[in-house]
N, C-alpha and C positions, 0 to 999 in steps of 0.2 A: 280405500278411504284416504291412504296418505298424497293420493294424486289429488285427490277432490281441495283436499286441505291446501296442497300446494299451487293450485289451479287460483281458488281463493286468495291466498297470502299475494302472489304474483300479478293477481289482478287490482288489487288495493294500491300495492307499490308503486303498481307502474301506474295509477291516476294521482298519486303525489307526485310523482316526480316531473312530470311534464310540464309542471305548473314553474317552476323556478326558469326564466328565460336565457339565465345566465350561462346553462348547463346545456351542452350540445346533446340530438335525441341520439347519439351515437352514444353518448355518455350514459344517458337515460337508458340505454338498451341493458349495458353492460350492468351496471346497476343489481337488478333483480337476479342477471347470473344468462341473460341472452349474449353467446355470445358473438350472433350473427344481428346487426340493426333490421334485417331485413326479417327476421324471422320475431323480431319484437313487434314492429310493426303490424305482422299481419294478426298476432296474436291479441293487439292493442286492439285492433279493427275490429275481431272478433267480438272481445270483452266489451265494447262503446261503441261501435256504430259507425266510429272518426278515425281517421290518423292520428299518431300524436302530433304531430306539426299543426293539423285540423283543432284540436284539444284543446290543446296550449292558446292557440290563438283566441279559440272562443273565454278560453279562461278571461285573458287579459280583456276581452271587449267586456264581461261581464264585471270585473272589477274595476274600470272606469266608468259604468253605469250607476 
């Protein structure tokens, strides 16, 4: 139960934080407690479909819409 919880909490996180451009995704990895980018990454993929580099981008084209 407590992975399912954690699974959860780490998935929420890590779709706010991608959104701030100012913050490298290297930073963003660390963040949740990833302490490999590359292993936040595939994890991100999982959870949304996208990279976060992929995310992020799409963020910013839908808030100058």
């Amino acid at each position: 139960m407590a992975v399912i919880w954690r699974d959860a909490f780490l998935k929420g996180r890590a779709a706010e934080l991608p959104a701030n451009d100012r913050v490298m995704i290297k930073e963003v990895a660390a963040a949740p407690g990833f302490t490999n980018p590359a292993n936040f990454g595939n994890a991100f993929k999982r959870w949304y479909g996208v990279s976060p580099g992929r995310f992020r981008a799409g963020r910013a084209i839908s808030a100058r819409e």
